[in-house]
Backbone as numpy.savetxt, mean C-alpha at the origin, in Angstrom:
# Nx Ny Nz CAx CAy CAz Cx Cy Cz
-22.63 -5.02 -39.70 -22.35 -4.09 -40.81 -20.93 -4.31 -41.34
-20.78 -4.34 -42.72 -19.30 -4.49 -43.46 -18.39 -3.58 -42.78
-18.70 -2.15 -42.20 -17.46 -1.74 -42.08 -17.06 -1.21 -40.57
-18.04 -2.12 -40.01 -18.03 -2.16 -38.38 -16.58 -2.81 -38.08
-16.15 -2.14 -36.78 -14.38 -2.61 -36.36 -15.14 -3.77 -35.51
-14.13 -4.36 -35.98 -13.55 -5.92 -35.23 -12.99 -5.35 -33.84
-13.60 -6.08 -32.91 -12.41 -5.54 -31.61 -12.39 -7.30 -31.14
-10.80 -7.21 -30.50 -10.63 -8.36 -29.83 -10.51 -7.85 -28.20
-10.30 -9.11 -27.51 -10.14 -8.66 -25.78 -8.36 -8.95 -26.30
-8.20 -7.84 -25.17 -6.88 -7.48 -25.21 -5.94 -8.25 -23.71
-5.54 -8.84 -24.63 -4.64 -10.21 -23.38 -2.76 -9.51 -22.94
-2.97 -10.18 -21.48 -1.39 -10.28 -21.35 -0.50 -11.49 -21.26
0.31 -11.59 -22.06 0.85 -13.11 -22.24 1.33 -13.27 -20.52
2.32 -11.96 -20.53 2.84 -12.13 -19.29 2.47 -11.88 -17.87
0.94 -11.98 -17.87 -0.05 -11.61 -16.76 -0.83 -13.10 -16.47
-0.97 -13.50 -18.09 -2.09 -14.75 -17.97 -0.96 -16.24 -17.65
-0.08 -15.86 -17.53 1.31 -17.25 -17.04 0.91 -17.32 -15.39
0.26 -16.06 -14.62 0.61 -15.93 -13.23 -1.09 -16.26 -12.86
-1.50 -16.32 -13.73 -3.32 -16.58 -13.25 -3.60 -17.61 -12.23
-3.83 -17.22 -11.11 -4.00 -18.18 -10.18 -2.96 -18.95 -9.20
-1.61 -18.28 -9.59 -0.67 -18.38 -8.94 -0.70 -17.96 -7.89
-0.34 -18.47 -6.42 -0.43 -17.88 -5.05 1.00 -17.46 -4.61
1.25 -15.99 -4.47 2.33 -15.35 -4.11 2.42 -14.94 -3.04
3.43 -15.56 -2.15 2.71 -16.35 -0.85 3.83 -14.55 0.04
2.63 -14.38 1.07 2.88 -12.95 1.44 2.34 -13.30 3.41
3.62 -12.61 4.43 3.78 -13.44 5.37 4.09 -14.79 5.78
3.29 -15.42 6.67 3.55 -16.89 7.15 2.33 -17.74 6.35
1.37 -17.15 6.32 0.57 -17.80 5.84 -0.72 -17.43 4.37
-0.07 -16.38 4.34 -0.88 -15.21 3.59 -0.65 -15.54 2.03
-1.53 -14.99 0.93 -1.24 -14.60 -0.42 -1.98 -13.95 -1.02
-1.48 -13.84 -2.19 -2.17 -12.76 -3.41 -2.20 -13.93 -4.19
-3.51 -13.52 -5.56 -3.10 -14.15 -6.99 -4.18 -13.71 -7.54
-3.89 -13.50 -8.88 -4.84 -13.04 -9.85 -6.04 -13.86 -10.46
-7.24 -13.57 -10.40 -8.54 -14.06 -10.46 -8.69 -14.12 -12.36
-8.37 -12.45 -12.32 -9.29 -12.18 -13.77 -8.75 -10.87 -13.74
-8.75 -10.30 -14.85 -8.41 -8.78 -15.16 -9.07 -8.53 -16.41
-8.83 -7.32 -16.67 -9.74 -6.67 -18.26 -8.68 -5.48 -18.29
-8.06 -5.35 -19.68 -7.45 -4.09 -20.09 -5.66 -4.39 -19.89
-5.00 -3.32 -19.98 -4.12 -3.49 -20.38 -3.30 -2.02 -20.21
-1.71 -1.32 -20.52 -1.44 -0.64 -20.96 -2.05 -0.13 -22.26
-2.53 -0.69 -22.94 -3.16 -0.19 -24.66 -4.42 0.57 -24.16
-5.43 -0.45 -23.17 -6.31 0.13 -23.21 -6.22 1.84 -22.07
-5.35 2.05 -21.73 -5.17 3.29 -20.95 -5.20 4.59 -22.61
-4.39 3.81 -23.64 -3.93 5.03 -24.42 -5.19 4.65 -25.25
-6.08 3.84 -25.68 -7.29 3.60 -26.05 -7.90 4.75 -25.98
-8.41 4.80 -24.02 -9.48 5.84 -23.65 -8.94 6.77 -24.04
-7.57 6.76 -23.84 -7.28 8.79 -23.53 -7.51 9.14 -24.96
-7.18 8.70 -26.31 -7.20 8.79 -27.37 -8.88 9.21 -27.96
-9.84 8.53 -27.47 -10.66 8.22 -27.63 -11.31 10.24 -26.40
-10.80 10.55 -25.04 -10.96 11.63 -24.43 -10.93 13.13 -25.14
-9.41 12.70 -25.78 -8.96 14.05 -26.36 -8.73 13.71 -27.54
-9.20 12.85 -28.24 -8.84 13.35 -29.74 -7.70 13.13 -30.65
-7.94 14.83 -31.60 -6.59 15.15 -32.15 -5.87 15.56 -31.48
-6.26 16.29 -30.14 -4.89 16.42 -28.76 -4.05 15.33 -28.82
-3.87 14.26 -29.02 -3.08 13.34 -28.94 -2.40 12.97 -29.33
-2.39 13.61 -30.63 -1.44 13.07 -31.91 -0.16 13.82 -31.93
0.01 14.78 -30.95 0.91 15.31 -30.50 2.21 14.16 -29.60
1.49 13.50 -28.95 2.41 12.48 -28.46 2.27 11.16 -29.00
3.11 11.10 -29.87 3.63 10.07 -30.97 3.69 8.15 -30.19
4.06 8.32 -29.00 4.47 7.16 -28.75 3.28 6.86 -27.43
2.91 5.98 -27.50 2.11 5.14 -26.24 2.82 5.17 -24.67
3.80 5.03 -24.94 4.38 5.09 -23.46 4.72 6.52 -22.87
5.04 7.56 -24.05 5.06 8.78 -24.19 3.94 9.16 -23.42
2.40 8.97 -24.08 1.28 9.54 -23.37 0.80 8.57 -22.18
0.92 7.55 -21.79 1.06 6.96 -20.83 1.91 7.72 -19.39
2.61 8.28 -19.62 3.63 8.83 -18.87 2.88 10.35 -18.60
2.46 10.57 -19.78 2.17 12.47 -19.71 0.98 12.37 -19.02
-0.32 11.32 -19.04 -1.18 11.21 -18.70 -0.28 11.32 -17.20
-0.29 10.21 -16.68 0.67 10.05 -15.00 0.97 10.98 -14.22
1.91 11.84 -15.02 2.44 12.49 -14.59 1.84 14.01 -14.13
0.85 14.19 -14.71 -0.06 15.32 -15.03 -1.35 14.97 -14.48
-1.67 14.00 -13.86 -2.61 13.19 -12.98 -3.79 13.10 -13.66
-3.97 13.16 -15.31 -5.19 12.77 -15.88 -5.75 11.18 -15.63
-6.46 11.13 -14.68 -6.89 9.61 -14.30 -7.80 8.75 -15.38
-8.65 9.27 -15.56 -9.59 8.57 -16.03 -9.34 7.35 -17.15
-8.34 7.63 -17.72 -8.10 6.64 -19.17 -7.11 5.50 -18.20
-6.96 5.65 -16.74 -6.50 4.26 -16.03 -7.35 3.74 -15.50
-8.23 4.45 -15.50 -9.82 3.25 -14.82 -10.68 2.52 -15.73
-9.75 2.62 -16.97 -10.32 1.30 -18.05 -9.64 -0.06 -17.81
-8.65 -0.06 -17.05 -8.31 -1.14 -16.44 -8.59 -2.07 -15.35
-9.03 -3.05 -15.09 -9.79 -3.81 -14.09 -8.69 -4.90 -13.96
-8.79 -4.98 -12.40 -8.19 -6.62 -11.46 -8.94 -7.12 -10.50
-9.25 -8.34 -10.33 -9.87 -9.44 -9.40 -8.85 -9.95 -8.98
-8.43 -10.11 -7.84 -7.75 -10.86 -6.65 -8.04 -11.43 -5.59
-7.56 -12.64 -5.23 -7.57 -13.34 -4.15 -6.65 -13.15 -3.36
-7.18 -13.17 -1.93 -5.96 -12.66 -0.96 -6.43 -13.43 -0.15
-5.35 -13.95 0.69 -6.07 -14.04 2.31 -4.78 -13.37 2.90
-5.54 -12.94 3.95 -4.96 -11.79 5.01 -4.88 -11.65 6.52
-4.10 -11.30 7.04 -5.04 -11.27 8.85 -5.61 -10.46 8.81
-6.74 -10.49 9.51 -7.85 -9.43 9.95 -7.14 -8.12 10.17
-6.34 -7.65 11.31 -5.87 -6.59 11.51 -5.29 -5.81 10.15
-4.77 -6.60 9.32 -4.05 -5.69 8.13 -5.81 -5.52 6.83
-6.73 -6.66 7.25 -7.42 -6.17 6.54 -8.05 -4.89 6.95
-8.35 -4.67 8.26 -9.04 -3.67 8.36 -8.60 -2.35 7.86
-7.53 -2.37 8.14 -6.98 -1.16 6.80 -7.05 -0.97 5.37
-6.81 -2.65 5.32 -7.05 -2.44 3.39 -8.52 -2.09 3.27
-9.25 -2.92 4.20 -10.79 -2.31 3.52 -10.90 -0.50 3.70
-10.20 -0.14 4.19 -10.53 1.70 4.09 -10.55 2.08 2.77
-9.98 1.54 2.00 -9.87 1.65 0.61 -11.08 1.68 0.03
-12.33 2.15 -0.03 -13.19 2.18 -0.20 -13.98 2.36 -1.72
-12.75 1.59 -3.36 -12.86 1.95 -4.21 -12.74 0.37 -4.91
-13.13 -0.53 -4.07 -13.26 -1.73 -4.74 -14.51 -2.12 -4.72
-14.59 -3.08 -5.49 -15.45 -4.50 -4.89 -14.98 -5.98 -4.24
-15.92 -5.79 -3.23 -15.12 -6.91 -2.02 -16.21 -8.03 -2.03
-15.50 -9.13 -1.62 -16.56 -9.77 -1.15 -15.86 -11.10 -0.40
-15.90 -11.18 1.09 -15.39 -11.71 1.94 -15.92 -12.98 2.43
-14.82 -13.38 2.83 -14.98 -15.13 3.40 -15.92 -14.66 4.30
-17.27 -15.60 4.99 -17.63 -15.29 5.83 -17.58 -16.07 6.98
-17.81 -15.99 8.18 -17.62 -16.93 9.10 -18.86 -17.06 9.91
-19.73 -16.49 9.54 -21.31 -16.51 9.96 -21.87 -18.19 9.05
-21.24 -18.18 8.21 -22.05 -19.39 7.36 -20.82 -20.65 6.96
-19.69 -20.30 7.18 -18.68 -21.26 6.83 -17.29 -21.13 8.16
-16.60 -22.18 8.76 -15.74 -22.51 9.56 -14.98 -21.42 9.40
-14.62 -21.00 10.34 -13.42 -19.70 10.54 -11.76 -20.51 10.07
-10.84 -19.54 9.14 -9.90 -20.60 8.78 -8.96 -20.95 9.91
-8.78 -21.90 9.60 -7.60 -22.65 10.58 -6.28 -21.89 10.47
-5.79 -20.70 10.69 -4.69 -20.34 10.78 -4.49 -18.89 11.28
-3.52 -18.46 11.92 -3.26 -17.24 12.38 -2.09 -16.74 12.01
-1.75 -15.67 12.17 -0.59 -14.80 11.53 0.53 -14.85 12.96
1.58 -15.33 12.34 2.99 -15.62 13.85 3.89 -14.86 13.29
4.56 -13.93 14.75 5.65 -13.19 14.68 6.81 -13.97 14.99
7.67 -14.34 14.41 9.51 -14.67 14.83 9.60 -13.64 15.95
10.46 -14.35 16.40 11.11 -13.94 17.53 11.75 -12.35 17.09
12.21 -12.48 16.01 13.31 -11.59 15.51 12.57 -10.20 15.17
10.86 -10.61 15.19 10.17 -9.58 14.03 9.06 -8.58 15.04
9.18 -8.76 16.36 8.59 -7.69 17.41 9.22 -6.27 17.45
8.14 -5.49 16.45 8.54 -4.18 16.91 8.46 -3.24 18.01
9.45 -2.31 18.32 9.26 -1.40 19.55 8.34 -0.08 18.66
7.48 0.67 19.52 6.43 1.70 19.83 7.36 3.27 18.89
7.12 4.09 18.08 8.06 4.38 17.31 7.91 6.04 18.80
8.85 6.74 19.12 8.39 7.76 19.85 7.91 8.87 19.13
8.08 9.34 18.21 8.14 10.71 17.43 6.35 9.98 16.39
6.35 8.62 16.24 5.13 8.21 15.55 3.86 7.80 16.11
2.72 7.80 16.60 1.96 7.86 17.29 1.36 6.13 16.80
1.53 6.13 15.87 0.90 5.19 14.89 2.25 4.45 13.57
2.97 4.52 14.75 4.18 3.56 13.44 4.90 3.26 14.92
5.81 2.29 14.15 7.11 1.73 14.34 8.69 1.26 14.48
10.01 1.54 15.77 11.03 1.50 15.17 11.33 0.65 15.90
12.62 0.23 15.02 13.82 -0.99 15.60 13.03 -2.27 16.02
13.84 -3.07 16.99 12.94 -4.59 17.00 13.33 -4.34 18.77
12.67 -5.61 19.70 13.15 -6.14 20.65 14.23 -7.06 20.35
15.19 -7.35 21.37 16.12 -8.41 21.11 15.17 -9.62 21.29
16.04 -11.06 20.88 15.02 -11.94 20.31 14.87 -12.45 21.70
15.55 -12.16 22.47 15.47 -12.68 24.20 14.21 -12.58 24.71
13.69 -10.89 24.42 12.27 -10.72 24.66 11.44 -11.12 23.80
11.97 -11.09 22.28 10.73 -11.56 21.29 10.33 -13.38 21.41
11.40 -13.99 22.00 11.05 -15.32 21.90 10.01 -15.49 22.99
9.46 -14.90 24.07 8.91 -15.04 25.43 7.54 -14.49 24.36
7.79 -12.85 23.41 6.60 -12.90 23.16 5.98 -13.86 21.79
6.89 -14.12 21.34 6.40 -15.81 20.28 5.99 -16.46 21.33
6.11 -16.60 22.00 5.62 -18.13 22.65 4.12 -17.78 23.56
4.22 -16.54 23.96 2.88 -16.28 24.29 1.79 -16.05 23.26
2.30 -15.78 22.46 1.53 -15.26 21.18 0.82 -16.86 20.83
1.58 -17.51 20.56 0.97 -19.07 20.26 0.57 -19.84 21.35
0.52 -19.92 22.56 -0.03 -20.17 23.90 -1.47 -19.43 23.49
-1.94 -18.11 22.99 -3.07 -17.23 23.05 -3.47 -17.75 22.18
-2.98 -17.73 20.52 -4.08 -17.78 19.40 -4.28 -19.87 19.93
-3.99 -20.40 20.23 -3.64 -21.94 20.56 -4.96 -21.54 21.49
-5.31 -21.22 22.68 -6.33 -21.24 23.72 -8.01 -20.48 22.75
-7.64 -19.59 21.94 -8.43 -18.83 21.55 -9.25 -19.67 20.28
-8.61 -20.66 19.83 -8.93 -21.63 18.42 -9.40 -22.42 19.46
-8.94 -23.07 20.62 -9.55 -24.13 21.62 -10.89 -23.86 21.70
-11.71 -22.31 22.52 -12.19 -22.13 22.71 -13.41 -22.15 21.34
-12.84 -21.77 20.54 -13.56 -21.61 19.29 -14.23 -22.80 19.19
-13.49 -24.00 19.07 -13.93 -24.89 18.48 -14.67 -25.97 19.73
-14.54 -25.30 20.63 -15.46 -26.27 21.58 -16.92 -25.34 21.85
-17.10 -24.37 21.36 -18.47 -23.57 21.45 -19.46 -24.27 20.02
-18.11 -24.84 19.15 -19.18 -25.19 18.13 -19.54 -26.82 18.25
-18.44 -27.44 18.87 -18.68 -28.62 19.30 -20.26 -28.80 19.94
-19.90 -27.47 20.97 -21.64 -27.76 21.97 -22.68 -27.09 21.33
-22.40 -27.12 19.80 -23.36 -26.45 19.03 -23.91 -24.79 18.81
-22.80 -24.27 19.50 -23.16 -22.64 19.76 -23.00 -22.11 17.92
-24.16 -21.33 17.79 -23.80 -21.04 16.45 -22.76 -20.32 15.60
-22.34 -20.32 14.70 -21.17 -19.93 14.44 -20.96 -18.68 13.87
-22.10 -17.80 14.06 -22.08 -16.10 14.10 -21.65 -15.59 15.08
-22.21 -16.67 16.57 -21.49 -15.96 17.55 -20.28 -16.92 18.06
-19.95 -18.16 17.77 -19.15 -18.53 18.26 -17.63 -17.99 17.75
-17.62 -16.90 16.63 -16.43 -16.96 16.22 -16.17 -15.13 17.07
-16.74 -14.98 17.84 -16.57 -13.54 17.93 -14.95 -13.19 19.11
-14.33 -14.18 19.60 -13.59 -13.70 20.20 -12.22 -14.49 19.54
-12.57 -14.73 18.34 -11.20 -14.99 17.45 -10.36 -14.10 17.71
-9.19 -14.06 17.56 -8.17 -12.95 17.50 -8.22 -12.46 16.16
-7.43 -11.08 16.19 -7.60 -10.02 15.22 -5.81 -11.06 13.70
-5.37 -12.32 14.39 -4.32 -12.21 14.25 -5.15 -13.41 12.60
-6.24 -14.03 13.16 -6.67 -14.86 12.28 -6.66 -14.72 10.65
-6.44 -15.58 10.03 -6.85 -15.45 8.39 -7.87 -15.05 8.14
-8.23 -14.27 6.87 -9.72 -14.21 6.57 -9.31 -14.16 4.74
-10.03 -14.44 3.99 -9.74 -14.65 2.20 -11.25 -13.78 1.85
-10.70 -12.79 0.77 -11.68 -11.87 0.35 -11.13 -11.97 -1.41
-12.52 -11.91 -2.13 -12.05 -11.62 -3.77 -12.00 -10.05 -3.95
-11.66 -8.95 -4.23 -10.65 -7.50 -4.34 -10.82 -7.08 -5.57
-11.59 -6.53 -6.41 -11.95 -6.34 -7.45 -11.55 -4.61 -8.03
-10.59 -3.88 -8.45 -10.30 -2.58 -8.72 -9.88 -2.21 -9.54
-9.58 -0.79 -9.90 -9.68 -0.68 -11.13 -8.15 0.24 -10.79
-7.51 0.08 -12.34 -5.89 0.41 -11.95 -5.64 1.61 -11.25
-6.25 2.95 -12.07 -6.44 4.38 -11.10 -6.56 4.17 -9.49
-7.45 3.53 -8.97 -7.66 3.63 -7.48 -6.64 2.66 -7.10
-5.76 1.27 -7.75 -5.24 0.40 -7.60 -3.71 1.51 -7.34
-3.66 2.09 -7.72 -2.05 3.07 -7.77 -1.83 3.52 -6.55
-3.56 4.58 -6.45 -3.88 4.88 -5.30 -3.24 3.85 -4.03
-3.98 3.14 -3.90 -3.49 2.08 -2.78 -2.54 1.49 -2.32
-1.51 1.36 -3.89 -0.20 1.05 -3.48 0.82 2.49 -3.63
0.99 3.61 -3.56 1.36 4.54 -3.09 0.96 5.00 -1.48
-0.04 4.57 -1.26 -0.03 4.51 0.08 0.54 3.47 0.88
0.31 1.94 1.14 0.30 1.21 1.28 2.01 0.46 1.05
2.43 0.94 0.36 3.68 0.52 -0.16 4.89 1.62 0.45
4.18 2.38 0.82 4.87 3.55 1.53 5.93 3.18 2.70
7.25 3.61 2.87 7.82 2.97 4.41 7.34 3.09 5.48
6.28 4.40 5.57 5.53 4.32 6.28 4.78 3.92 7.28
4.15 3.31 5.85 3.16 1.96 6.31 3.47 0.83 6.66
2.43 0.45 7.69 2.60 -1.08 8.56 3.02 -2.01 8.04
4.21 -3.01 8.06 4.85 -3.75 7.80 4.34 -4.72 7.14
3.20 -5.36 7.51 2.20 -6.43 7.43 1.41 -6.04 5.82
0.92 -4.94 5.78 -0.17 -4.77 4.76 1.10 -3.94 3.42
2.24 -3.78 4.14 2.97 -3.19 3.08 3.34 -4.30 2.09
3.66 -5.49 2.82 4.31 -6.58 2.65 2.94 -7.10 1.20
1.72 -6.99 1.64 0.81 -7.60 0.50 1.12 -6.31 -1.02
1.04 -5.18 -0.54 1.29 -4.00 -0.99 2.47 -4.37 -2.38
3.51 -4.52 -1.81 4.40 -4.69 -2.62 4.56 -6.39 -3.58
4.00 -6.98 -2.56 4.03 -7.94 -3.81 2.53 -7.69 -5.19
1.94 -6.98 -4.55 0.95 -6.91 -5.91 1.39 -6.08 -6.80
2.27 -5.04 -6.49 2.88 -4.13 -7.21 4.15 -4.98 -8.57
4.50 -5.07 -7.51 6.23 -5.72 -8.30 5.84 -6.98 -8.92
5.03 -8.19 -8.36 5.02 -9.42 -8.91 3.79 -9.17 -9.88
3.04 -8.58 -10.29 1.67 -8.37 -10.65 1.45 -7.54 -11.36
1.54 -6.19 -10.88 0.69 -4.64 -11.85 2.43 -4.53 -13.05
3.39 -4.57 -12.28 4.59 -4.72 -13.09 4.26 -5.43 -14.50
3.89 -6.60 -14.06 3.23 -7.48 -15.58 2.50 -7.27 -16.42
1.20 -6.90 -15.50 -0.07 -6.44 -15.82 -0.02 -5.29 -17.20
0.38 -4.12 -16.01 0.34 -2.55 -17.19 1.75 -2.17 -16.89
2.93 -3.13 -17.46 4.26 -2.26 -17.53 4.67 -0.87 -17.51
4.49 -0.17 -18.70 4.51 1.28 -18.82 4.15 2.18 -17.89
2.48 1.94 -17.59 2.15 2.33 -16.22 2.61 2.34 -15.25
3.04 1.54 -14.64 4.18 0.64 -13.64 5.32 1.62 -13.78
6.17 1.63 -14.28 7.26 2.37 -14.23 6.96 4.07 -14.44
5.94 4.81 -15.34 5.69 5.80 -15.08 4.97 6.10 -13.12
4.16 5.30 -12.99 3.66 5.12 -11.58 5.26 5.81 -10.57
6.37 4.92 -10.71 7.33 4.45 -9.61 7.88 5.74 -10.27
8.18 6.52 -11.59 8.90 7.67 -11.44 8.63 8.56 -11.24
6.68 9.13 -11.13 6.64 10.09 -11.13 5.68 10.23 -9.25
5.65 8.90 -8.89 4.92 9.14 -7.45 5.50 8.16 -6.21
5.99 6.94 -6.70 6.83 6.36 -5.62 8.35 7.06 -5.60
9.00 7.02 -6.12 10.46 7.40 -5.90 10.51 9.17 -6.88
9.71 9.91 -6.59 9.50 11.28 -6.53 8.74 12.04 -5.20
9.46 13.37 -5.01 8.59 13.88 -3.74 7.58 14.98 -4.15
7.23 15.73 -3.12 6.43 16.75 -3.50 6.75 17.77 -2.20
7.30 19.19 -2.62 7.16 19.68 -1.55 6.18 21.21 -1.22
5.87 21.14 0.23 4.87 22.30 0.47 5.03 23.70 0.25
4.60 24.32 0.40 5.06 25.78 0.25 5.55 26.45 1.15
5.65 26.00 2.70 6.76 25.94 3.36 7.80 25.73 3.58
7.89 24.12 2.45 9.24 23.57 2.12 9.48 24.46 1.67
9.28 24.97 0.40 9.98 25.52 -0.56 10.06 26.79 -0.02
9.66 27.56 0.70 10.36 28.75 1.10 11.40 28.70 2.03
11.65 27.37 2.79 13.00 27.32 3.28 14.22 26.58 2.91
13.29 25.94 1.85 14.26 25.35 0.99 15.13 26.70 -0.01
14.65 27.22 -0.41 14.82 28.54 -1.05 16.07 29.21 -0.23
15.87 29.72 1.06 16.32 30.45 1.68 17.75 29.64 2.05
17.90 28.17 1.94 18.61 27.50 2.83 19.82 27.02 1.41
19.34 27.16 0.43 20.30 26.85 -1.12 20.70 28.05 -0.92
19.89 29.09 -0.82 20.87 30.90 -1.18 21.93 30.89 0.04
22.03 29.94 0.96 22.88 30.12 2.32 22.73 30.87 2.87
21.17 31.70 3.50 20.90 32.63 4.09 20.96 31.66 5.18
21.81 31.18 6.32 21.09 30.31 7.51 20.86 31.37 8.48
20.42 32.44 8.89 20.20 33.04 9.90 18.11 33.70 9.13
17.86 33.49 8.09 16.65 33.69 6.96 16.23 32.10 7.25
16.79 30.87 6.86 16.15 30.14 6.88 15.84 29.35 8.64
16.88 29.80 9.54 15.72 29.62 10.89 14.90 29.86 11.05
15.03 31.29 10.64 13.78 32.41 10.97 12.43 31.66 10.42
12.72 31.10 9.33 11.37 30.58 8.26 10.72 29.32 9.16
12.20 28.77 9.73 11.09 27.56 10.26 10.77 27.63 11.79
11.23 28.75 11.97 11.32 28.87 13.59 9.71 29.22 13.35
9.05 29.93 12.19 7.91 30.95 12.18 7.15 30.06 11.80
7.41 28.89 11.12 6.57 27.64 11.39 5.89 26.60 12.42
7.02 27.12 13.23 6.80 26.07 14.53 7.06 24.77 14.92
8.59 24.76 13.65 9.24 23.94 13.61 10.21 23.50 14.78
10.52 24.84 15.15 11.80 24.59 15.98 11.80 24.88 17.39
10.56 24.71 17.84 9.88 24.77 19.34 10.61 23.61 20.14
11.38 23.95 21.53 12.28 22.94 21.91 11.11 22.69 23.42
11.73 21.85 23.95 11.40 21.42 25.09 12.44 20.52 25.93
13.16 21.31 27.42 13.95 20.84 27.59 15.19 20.90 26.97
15.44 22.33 26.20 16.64 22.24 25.72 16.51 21.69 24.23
15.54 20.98 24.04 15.81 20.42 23.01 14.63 20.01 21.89
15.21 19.84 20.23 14.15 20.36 19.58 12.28 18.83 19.30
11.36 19.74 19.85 9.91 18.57 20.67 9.97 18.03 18.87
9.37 17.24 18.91 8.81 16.43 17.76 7.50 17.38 17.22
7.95 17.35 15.71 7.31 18.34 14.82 7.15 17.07 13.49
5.70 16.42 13.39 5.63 15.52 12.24 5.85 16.64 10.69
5.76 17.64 10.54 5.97 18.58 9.26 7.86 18.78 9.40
8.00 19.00 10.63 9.82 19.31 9.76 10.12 18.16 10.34
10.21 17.09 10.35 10.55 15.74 10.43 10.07 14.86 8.83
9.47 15.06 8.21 8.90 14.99 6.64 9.96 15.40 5.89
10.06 17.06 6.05 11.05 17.52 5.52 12.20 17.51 5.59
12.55 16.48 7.01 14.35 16.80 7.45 14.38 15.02 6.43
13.42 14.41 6.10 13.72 12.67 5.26 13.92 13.59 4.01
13.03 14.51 3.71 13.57 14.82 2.33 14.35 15.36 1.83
15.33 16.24 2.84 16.45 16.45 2.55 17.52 15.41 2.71
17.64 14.47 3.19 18.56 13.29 3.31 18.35 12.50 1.47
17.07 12.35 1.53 17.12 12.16 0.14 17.61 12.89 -0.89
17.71 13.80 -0.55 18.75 14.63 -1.70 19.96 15.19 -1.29
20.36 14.22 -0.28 21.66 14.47 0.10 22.02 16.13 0.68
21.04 16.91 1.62 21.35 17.76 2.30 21.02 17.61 3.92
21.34 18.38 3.98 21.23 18.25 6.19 20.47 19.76 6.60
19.60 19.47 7.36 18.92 20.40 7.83 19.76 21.66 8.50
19.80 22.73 8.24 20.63 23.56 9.33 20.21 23.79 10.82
19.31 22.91 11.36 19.43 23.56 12.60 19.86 21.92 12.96
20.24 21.07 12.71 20.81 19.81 12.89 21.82 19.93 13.48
């Protein structure tokens, strides 16, 4: 029809330079971009297309880009799509696959050779057991101990590839011959998501939090990649959910109490929390006012019962 719109696919100059580029993450690991669809435009597309004449209120694209973000209207970011190639160690994948908002589809080792490589710690890079974290990490071993555990570490995955490859030698099939690989092995999966749940993942994942290993893929898809990808997004993303906090309604009632300089009001508040339960004299590990004692450092205050 004559007065049907023309639409073109909407390209990134500075996305399609990195296509297939391997952004090499660990010892042996990477990311790189497959294929994508959409753009920053197409975010203000949908929303435009959601609400209307609501929109014409915010004049500028990056404007409603931001208001969308910030105000957590998702939907006009899940017009954006990415395909990626990764390979990973197993252990950090098993986390990424919790992410349960892609499409995956994994190397397999039931029908093709398990890859030739495993994930190695430096001497320098053995972490100690975090005490207060059940499930994290602080400080390192000196490299005195980490070099004993490098060297066992490659003595193991070294015996464990031996074994591998002499079960297939004697023909053992290779569904079951790969089953006592280590968790440390490569595996390459294509990662298919859409930017909304993609934010998702790297706000978690990118977190200090989080495990060193999967943070490490985390941040390079962020910074070398979605940065390119959907700019605007990208930086609304990092101001209004990476480098912004959020606090509970506990915070804020002792946060409250603790600006007015009531400090004998604001013990009381967190003592009634169950914050300040000691053991031994001294105050037990509380994961809620340990949250809150990082977020006051970030804004440059000190807890009063410190």
């Amino acid at each position: 029809m004559e007065n049907e719109e023309k639409l073109e696919q909407i390209k990134v100059a500075s996305l399609d330079e990195i296509l297939g580029k391997k952004f090499p993450v660990l010892d042996d690991g990477f990311v790189r971009v497959v294929d994508y669809m959409g753009t920053d435009e197409s975010i203000v597309q949908a929303a435009r297309v959601s609400y209307g004449k609501g929109t014409k209120k915010v004049t500028e694209d990056r404007g409603l880009i931001r208001y969308l973000l910030r105000n957590r209207h998702t939907t006009p970011f899940e017009m954006c799509e990415i395909k990626l190639h990764v390979r990973v160690p197993m252990d950090a994948w098993r986390q990424w696959i919790r992410h349960r908002t892609a499409n995956v589809n994994e190397y397999s080792t039931r029908y093709s050779l398990a890859i030739d490589s495993s994930q190695r710690t430096s001497d320098s890079e053995w972490r100690m057991q975090s005490k207060d974290n059940k499930q994290g990490s602080e400080g390192f071993f000196p490299v005195e101990i980490g070099g004993k555990l490098t060297e066992r570490e490659q003595e193991f995955q070294n015996f464990a590839r031996e074994i591998y490859q002499e079960r297939l030698n004697l023909g053992v099939a290779r569904e079951q011959a790969r089953k006592d690989l280590p968790l440390s092995t490569y595996t390459e999966a294509y990662w298919k998501i859409d930017l909304h749940n993609l934010l998702n993942f790297l706000a978690l994942r990118m977190d200090a939090h989080a495990q060193f290993e999967i943070r490490s893929y985390a941040t390079t898809i962020g910074n070398e990649i979605v940065s390119r990808w959907c700019p605007v997004a990208w930086e609304a993303f990092k101001d209004y959910r990476m480098n912004s906090m959020e606090l509970t309604s506990m915070e804020v009632e002792v946060m409250k109490k603790m600006l007015a300089g009531k400090q004998e009001e604001t013990l009381a508040a967190a003592e009634k929390f169950g914050w300040l339960r000691k053991v031994d004299g001294k105050l037990a590990g509380n994961r809620e006012r340990i949250e809150f004692e990082e977020k006051l450092t970030r804004l440059g205050l000190v807890a009063p019962w410190k």
